[in-house]
C-alpha positions in Angstrom: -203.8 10.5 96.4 -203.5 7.1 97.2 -204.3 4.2 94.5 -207.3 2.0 94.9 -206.5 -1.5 95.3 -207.9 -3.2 91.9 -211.4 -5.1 92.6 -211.1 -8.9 92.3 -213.0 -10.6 89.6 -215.8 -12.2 89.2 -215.0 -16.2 89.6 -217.8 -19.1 88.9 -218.0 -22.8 89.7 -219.8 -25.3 89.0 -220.2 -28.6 90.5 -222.5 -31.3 89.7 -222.7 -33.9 92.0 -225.0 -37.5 91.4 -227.5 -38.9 94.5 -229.7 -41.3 95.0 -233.5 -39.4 94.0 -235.0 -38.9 97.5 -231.4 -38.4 98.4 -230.8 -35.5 96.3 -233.9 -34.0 97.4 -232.9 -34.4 101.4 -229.6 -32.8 100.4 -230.8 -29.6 98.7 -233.3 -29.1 101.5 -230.6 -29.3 103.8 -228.7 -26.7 101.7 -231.2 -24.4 101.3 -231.9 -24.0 105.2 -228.1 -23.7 105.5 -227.2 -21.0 103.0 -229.8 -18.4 103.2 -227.5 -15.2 104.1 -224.5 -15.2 102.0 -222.5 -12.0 102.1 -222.7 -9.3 99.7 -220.7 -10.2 96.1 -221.6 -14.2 96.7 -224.5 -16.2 95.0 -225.4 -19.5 94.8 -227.5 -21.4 92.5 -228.8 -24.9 93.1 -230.7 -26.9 90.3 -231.6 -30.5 90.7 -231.7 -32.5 87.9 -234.5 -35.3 87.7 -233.3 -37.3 84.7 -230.1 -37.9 86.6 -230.1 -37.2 89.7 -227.6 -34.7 89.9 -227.4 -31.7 91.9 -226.0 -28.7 90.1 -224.5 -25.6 92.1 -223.3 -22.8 90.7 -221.3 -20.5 92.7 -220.3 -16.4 91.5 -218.0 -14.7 93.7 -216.8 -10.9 93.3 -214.7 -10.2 96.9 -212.2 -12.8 96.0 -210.9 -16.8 95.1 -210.0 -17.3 98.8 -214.0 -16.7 99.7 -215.1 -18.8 97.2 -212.8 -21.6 97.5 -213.9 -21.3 101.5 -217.8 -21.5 100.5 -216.9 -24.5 97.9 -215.5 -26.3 101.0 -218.1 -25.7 103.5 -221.3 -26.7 101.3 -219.2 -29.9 100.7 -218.8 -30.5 104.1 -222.4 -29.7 104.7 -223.1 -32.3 101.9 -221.1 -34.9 103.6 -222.6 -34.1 106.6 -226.2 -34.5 104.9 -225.7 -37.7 103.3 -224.1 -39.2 106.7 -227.5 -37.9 108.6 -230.0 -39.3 105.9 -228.3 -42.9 105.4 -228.3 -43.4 109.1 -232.3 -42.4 109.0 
């Protein structure tokens, strides 16, 4: 019998990033339309923050550090991407 390969653990991250208000706002929106089918074992969990304009996300991953260090570098991208959009509105 061959032995199962062990499961990866469970990894979190959180990143808080600060905005302008209405830009923190155009942001998540823009997340949120971009992130709506992540694969099975990945979660994310965005929470603005009014008092300081930050944007919390909090990221759990279960099939790996690879995937989640991949996801981390794609919604910052998007976030860049974002931010170039709105200050050029």
């Amino acid at each position: 019998m061959t032995p199962k390969p062990p499961t990866p653990p469970e990894i979190s991250a959180f990143i808080q990033i600060r905005f302008k208000k209405k830009e923190m706002y155009a942001v998540l929106r823009s997340l949120i339309a971009d992130n709506t089918d992540f694969p099975n074992g990945l979660s994310i969990e965005m929470s603005p923050r009014d008092y300081d304009n930050n944007l919390l996300l909090c990221l759990s991953c279960k099939v790996g550090f690879e995937t989640l260090l991949n996801t981390i570098n794609e919604l910052l991208e998007h976030i860049l991407i974002a931010q170039k959009v709105i200050s050029h509105a």
